[in-house]
mmCIF file of the C-alpha atoms, coordinates in Angstrom:
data_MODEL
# 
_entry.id   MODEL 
# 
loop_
_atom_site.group_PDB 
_atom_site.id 
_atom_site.type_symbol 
_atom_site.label_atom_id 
_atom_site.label_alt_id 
_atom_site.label_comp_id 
_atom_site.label_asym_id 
_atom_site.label_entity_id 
_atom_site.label_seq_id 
_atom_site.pdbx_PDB_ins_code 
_atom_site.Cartn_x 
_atom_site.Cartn_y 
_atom_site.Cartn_z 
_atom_site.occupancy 
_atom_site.B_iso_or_equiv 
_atom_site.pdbx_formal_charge 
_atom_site.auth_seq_id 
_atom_site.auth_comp_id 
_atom_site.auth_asym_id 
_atom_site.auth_atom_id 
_atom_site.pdbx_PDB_model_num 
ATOM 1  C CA . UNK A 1 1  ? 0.000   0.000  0.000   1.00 0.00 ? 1  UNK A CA 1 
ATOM 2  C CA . UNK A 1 2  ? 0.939   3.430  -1.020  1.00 0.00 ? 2  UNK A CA 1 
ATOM 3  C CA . UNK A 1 3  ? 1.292   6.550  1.548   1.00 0.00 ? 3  UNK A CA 1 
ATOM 4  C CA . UNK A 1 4  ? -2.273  7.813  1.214   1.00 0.00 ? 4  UNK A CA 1 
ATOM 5  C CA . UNK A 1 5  ? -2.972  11.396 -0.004  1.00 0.00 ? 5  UNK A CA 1 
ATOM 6  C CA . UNK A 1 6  ? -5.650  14.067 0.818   1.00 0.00 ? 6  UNK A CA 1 
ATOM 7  C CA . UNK A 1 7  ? -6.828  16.605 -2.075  1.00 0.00 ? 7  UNK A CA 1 
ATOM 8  C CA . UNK A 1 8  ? -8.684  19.194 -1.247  1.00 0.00 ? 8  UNK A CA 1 
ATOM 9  C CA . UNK A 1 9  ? -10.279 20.653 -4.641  1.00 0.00 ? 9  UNK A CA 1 
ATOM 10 C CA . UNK A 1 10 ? -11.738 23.843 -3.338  1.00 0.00 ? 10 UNK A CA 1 
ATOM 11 C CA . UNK A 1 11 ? -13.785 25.322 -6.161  1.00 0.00 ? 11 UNK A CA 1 
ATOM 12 C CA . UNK A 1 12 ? -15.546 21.872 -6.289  1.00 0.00 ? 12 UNK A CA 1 
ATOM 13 C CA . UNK A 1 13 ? -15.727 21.650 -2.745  1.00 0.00 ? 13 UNK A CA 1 
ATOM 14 C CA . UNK A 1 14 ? -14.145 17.853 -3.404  1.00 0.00 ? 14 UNK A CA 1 
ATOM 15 C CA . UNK A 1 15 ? -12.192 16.173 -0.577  1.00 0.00 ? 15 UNK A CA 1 
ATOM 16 C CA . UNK A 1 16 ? -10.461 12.912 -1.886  1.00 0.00 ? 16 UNK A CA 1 
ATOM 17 C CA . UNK A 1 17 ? -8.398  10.578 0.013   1.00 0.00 ? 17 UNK A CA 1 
ATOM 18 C CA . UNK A 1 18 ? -6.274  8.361  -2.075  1.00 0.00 ? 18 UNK A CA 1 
ATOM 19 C CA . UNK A 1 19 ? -4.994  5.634  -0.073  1.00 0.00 ? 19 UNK A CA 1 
ATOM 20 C CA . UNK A 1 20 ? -3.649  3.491  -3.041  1.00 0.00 ? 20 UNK A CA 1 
ATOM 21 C CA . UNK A 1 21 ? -2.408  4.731  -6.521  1.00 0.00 ? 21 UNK A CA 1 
ATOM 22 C CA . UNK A 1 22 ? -4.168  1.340  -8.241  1.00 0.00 ? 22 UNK A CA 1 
ATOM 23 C CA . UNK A 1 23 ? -6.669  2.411  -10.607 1.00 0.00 ? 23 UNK A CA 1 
ATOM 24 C CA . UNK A 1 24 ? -9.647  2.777  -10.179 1.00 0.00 ? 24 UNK A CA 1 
ATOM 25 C CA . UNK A 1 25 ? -12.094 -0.123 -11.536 1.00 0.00 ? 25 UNK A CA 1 
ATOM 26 C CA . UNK A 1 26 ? -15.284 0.561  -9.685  1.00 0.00 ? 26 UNK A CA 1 
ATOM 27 C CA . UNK A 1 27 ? -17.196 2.882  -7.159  1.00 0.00 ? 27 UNK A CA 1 
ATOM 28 C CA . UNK A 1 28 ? -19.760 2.550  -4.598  1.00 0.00 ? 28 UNK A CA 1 
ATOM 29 C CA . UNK A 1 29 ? -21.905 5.258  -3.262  1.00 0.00 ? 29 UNK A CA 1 
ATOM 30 C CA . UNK A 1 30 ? -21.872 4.519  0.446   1.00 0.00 ? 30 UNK A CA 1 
ATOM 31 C CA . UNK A 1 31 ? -24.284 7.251  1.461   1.00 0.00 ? 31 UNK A CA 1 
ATOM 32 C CA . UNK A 1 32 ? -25.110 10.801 -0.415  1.00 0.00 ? 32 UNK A CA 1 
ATOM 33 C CA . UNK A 1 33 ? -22.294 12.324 -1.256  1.00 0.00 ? 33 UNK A CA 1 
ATOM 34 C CA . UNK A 1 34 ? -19.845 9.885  -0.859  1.00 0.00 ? 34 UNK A CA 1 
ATOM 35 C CA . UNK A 1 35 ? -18.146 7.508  -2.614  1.00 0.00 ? 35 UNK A CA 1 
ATOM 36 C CA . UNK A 1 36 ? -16.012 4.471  -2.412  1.00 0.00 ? 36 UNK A CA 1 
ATOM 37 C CA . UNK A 1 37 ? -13.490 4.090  -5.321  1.00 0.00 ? 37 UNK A CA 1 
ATOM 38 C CA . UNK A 1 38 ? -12.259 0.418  -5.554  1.00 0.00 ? 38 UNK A CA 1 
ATOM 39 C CA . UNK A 1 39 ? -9.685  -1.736 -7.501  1.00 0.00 ? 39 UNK A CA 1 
ATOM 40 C CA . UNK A 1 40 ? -9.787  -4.165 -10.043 1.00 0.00 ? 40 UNK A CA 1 
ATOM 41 C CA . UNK A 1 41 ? -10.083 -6.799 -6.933  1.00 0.00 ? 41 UNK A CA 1 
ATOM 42 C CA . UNK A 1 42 ? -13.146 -4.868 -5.221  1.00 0.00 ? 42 UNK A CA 1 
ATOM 43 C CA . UNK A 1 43 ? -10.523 -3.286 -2.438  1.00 0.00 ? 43 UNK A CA 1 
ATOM 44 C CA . UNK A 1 44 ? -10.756 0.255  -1.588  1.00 0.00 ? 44 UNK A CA 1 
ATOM 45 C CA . UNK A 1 45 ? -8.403  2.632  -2.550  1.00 0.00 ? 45 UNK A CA 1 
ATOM 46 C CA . UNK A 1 46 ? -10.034 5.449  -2.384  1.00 0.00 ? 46 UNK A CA 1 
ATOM 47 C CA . UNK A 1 47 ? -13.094 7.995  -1.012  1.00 0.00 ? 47 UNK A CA 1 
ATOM 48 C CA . UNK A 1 48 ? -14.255 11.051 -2.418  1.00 0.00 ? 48 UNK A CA 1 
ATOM 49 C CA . UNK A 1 49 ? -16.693 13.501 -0.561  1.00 0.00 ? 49 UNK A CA 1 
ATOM 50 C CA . UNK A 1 50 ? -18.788 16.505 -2.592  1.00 0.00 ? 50 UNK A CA 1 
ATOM 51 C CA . UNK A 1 51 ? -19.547 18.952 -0.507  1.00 0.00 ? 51 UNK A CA 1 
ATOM 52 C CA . UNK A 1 52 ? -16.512 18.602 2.121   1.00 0.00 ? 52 UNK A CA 1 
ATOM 53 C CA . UNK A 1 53 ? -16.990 21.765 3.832   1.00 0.00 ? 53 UNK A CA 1 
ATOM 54 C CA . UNK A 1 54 ? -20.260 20.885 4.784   1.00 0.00 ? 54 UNK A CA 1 
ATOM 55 C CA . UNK A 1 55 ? -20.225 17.808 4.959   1.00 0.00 ? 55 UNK A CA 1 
ATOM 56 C CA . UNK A 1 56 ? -16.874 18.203 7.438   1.00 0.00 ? 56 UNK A CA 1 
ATOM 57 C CA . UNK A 1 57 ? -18.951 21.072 9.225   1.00 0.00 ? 57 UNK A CA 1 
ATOM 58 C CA . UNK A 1 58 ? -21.716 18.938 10.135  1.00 0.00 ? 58 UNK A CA 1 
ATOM 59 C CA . UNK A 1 59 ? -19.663 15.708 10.939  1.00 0.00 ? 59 UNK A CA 1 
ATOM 60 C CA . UNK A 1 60 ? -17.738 18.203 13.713  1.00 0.00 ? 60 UNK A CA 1 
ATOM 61 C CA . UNK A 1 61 ? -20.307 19.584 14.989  1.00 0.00 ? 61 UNK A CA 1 
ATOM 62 C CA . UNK A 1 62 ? -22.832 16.503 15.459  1.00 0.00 ? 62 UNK A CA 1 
ATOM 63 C CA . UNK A 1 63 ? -19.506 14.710 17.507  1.00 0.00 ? 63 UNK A CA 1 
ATOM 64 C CA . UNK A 1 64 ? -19.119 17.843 19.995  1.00 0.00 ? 64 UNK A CA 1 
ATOM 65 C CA . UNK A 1 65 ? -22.324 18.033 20.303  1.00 0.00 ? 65 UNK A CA 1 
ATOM 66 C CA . UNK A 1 66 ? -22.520 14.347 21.516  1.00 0.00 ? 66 UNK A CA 1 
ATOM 67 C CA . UNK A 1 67 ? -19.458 14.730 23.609  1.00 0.00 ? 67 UNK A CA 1 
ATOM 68 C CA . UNK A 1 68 ? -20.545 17.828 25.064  1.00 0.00 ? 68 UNK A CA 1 
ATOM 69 C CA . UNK A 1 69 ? -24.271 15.678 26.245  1.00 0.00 ? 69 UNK A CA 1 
ATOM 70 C CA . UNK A 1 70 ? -22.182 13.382 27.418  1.00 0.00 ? 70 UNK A CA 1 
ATOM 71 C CA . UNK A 1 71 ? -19.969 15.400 29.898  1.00 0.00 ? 71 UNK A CA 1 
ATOM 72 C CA . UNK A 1 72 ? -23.616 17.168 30.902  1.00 0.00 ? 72 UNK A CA 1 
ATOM 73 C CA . UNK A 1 73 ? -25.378 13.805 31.823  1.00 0.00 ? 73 UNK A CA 1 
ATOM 74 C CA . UNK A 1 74 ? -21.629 12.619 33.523  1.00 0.00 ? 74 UNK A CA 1 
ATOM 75 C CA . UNK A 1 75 ? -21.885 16.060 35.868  1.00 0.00 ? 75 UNK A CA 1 
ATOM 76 C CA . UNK A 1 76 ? -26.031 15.944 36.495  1.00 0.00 ? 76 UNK A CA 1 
# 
């Protein structure tokens, strides 16, 4: 396996993470807005996000969120 690699395309709003430099065969779209690039062998070697910022945005704030319920319920 290669060193992976992180593009950020920012007119697109893209985020890709390469984590092979195979090529790609196949993809799966694992929810909206994202998608799993695989090999010839059905192995991942790649993601790709559309809308990263928000996407990124949302993901962040969702897990404080969480944490921060968590610490609240921990102190009540």
């Amino acid at each position: 396996m290669n060193d992976p690699k992180l593009l950020y395309f920012e007119k697109e709003d893209i985020l890709h993470l390469a984590i092979s430099d195979e090529s790609e065969m196949s993809s799966v779209e694992i929810s909206p807005n994202i998608t799993a690039e695989l090999n010839m062998d059905g192995e991942l070697i790649g993601i790709e996000i559309l809308g990263a910022s928000s996407f990124l945005r949302d993901s962040l704030l969702e897990s404080a969120q969480a944490k921060l319920l968590q610490l609240s319920k921990k102190v009540a």
